[in-house]
C-alpha positions in Angstrom: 86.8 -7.6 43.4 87.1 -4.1 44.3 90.8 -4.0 43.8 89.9 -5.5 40.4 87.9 -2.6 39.3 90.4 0.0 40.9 93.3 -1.4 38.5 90.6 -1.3 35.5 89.8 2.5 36.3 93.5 3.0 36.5 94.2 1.8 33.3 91.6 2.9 31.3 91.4 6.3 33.2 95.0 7.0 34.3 95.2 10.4 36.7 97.8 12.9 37.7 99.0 16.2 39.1 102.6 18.2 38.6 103.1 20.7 41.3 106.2 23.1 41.1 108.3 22.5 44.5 111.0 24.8 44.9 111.8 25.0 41.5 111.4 21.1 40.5 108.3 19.1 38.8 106.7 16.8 41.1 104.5 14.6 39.4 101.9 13.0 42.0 100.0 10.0 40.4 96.3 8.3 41.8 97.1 5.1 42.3 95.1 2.2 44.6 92.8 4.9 46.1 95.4 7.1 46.6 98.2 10.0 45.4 101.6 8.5 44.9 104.8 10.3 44.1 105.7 9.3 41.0 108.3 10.1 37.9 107.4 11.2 34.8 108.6 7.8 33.3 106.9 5.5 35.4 103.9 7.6 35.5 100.9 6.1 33.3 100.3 7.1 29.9 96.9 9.7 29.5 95.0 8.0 27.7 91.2 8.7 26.6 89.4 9.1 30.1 92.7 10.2 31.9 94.2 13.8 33.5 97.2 15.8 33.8 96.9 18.4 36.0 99.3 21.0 36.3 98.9 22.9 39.5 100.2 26.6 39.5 102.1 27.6 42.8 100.0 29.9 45.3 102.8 32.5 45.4 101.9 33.3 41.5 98.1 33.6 42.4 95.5 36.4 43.9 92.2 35.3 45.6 89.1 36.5 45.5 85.9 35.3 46.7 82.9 37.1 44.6 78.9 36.8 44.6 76.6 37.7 41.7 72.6 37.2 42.0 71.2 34.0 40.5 67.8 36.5 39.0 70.2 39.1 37.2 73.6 36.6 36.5 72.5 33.5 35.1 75.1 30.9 35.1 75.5 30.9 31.6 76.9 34.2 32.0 79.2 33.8 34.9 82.2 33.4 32.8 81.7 36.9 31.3 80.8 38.1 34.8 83.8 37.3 36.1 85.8 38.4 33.2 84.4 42.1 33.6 85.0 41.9 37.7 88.9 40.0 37.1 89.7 43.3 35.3 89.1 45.8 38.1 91.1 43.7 40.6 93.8 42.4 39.2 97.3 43.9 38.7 98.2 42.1 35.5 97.4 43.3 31.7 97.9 39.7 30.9 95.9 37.7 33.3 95.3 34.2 33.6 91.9 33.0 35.6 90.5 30.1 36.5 86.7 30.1 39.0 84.8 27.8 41.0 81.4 28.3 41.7 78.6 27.1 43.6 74.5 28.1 44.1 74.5 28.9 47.5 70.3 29.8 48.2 69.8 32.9 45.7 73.4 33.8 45.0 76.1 32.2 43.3 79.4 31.6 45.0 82.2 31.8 42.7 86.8 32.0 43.6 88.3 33.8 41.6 92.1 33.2 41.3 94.3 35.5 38.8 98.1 34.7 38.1 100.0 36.8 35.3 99.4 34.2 31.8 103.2 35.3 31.1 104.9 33.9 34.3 102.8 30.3 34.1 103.7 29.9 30.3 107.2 29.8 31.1 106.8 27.5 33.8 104.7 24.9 31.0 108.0 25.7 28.7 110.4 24.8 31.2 108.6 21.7 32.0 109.6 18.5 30.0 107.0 15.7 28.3 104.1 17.9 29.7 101.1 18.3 28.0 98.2 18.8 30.8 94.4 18.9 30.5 93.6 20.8 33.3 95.5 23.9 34.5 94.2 25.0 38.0 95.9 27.2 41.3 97.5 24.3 43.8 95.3 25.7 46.7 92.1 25.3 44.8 92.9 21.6 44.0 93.5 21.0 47.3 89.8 22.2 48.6 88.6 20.2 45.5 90.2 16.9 46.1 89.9 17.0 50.2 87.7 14.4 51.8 85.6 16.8 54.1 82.2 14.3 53.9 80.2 17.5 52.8 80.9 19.6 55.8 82.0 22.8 56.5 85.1 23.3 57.4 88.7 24.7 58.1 91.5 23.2 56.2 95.0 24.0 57.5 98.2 23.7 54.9 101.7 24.3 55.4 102.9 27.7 53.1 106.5 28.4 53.7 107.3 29.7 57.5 103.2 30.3 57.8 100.3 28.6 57.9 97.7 29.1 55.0 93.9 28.5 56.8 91.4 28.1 54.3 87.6 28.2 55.3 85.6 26.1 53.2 81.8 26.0 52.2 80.2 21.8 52.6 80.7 21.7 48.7 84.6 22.6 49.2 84.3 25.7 47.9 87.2 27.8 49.4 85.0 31.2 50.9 88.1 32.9 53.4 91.6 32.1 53.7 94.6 33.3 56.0 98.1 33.1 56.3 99.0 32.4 60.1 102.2 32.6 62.1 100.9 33.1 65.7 98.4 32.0 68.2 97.4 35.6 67.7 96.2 35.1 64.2 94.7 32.1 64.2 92.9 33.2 67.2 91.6 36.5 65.0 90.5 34.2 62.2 88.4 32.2 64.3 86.8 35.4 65.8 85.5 36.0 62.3 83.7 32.7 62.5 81.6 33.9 65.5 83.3 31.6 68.1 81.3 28.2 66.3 83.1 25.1 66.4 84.4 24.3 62.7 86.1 20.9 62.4 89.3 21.3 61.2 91.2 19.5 58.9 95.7 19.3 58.9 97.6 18.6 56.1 100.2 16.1 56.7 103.1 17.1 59.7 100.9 20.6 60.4 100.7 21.6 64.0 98.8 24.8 64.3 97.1 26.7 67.2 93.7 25.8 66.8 92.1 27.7 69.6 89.9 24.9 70.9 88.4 23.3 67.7 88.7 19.8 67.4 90.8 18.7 64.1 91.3 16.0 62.5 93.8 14.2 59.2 93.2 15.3 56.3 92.6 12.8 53.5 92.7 13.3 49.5 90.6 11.4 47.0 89.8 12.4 43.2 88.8 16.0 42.6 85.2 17.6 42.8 84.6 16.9 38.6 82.8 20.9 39.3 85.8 22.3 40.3 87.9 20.5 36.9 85.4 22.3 34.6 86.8 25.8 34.0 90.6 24.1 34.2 89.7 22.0 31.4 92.0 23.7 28.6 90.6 24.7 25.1 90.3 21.2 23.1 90.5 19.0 25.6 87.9 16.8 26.5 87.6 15.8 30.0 85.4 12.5 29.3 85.4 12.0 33.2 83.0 14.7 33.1 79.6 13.4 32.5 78.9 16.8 30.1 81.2 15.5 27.9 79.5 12.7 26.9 76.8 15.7 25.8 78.4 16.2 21.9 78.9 12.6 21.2 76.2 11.0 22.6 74.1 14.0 20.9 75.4 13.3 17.7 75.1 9.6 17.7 71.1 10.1 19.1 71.6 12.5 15.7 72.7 9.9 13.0 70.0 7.7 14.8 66.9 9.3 14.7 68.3 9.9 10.6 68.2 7.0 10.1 64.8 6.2 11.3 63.9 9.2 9.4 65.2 7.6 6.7 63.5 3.9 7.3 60.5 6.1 7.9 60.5 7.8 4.6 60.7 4.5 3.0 57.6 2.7 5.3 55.9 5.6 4.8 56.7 5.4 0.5 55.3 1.5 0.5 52.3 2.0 2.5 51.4 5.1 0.1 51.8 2.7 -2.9 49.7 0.1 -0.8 47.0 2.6 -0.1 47.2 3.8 -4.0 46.2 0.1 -5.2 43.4 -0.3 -2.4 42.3 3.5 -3.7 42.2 2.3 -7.1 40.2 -1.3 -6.1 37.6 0.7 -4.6 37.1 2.7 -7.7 35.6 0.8 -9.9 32.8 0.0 -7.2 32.6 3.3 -6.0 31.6 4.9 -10.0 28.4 3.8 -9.8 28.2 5.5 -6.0 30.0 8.8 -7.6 27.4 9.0 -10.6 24.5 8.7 -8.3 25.7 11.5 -6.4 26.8 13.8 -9.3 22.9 13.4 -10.4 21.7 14.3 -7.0 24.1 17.2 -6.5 23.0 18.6 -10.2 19.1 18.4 -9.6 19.5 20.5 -6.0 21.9 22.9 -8.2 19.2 23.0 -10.7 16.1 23.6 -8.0 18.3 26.8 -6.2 18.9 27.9 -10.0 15.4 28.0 -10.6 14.8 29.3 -6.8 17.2 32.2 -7.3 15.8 33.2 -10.8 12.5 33.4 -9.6 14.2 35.6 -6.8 15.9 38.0 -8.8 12.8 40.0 -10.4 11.1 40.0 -6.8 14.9 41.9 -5.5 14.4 44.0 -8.3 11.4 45.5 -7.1 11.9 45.3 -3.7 15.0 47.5 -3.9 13.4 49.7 -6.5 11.1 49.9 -3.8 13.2 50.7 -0.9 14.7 53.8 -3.1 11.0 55.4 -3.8 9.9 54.3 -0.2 13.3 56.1 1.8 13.1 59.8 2.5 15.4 62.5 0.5 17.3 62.9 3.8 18.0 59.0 4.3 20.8 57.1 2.7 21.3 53.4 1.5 25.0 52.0 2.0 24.5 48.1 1.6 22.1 45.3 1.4 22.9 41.6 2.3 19.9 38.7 0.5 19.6 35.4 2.7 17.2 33.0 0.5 15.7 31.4 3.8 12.0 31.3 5.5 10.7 33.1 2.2 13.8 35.5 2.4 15.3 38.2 4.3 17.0 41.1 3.3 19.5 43.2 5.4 20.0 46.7 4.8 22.4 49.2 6.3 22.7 53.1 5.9 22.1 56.5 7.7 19.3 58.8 7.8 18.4 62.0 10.2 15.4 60.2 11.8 16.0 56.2 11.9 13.3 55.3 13.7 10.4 56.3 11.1 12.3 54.0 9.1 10.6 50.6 10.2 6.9 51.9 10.1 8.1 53.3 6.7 9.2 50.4 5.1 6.5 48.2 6.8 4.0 49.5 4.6 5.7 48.4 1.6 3.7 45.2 0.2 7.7 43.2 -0.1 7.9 43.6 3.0 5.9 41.5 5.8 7.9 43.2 8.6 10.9 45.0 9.7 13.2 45.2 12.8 16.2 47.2 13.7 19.6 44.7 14.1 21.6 47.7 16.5 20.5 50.4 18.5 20.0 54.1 16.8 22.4 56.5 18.2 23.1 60.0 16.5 26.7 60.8 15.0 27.9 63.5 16.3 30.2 63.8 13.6 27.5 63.9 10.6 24.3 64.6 12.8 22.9 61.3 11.3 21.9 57.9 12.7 23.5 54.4 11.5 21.0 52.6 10.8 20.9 48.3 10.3 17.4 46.9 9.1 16.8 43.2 8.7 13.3 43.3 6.3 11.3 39.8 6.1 10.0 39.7 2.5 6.4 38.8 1.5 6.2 35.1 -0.7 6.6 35.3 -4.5 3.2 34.9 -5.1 1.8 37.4 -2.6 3.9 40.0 -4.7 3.2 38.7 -8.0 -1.0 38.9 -6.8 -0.1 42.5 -5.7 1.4 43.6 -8.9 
């Protein structure tokens, strides 16, 4: 069964690397759980969910291993970060880049390799029926694709007459590397790692000096789908990558939810006809209802009519009062009416000596009694006192016995 599904992924999702090896193409193919050397004729077509990786030689590459802080570098803006940092390192006016990163506590971790755009171009030109996806530095494949069971650890490569140690972080993020040719070397590199005991993984036919640390075979599955993001080239989508399901899926959730918009629109268009028939059944027996309450409504607008004309006459005097009553140096700014409890009247103004006011306007026969709304306090400004008065007015028929 599980061969089954292997041959399934491998047809439907065909996958591939092309190193550069001495000056010839090798095209390396996964195949049964593993990478095969293959040709480019017997590889396996692309396909929709496949990869072609072209891996760009470590000689043509520079290193660098940078950290930016997650609370001023959000990871939206890494790639602009590293942009800015790539220029005042590397030695090319024409650089090619390609970073991995990882959140390592408050930092991000991010490699940085450079190579010079001009010298890899020529190497895709020279190169026949090759079209890749991904474009990434050999070394940082490696680290991607090695089986290290989220540890940390050393892995150990052959590069030319050396050896090339690469430290790596659990998520196989490369964080130091070293070209070694003696005991000597390796001997410093381990120093830098405080004496701890790393495991160490060997490339195939590697026999380094490995000053004590227990190593181990390295083994090579498919590629940390992190590490493929940034080698993705412009237009192609890597549908291996669960983010790019994002646009499609999003669009089709789009043209969905339209079109229960849509089916909406129309439920909602026949169950406002519906409740325009009901409306209009209920109409006939609610006239009746409607009149009775129209007659009702009139008669109260009638009664405050009549209350409010009766009122008018009684304001009259009452303000005409107020004017005689107030002293020369007090002034009247605004009145509110409220037609309840017989009626109160607000009045607001300023006067040199507020406080007379109340026992003042108490003795008016409108007026039952009178209280101050705010305290008094002077102006400094104008020397007078703000003033707010709220005046309970005497019945209509007191007033009208009175006059």
């Amino acid at each position: 069964m599980k061969t089954r599904i292997e041959q399934i992924k491998q047809t439907l999702a065909p996958r591939s690397i092309v190193r550069v090896c001495e000056g010839e193409y090798q095209r390396t193919a996964y195949l049964n759980g593993f990478w095969q050397e293959t040709s480019a004729e017997a590889a396996p077509s692309r396909g929709l969910f496949g990869y072609e990786i072209f891996l760009i030689p470590r000689a043509l590459t520079l290193f660098r291993l940078r950290e930016f802080p997650v609370e001023h570098v959000p990871e939206a803006d890494i790639a602009e970060a590293v942009r800015l940092d790539l220029e005042s390192w590397s030695p090319w006016a024409e650089s090619g880049c390609y970073y991995w990163l990882v959140r390592d506590a408050d930092k991000w971790l991010v490699t940085v390799w450079a190579w010079q755009q001009t010298s890899v171009e020529q190497l895709l030109e020279d190169a026949s029926n090759l079209a890749p996806t991904h474009i990434m530095p050999e070394e940082a494949f490696d680290c991607a694709a090695l089986e290290q069971d989220g540890r940390e650890c050393v892995y150990i490569r052959q590069e030319d007459d050396a050896l090339l140690y690469i430290h790596l972080h659990h998520t196989g993020l490369p964080l130091q590397h070293m070209l070694v040719s003696s005991e000597a070397e390796s001997r410093r590199f381990y120093a830098a790692e405080a004496g701890r005991e790393i495991p160490v993984l060997l490339a195939q036919g590697v026999e380094p000096w490995l000053a004590g640390n227990v190593s181990e075979q390295a083994s090579f599955g498919l590629p940390n789908s992190a590490a493929l993001r940034t080698a993705r080239q412009s237009g192609v989508e890597d549908f291996t990558d669960p983010l790019s399901w994002l646009r499609p899926v999003a669009t089709c959730l789009g043209i969905y939810l339209f079109w229960l918009l849509g089916s909406g629109l129309i439920l909602w268009g026949e169950s406002r006809s519906v409740a325009e028939e009901v409306a209009a059944a209920k109409g006939s027996a609610l006239k009746v209802v409607d009149q009775r309450e129209r007659v009702k409504t009139a008669h109260d607008l009638l009664a405050v009519i009549y209350q409010a004309q009766g009122r008018q006459p009684m304001l009259a005097r009452v303000l005409a009062a107020l004017s005689d009553a107030l002293p020369d140096d007090a002034w009247l700014l605004g009145a509110s009416y409220e037609d309840r409890d017989g009626g109160w009247l607000d009045i607001t103004g300023r006067s040199k000596d507020s406080i007379q006011l109340v026992a003042l306007l108490e003795k008016l026969p409108a007026v039952e009694h009178a209280v101050f709304l705010q305290d008094v306090r002077r102006d400094r400004a104008t020397g007078l006192e703000p003033f707010k008065i709220r005046l309970k007015l005497a019945a209509i028929e007191e007033l009208g016995d009175e006059s």
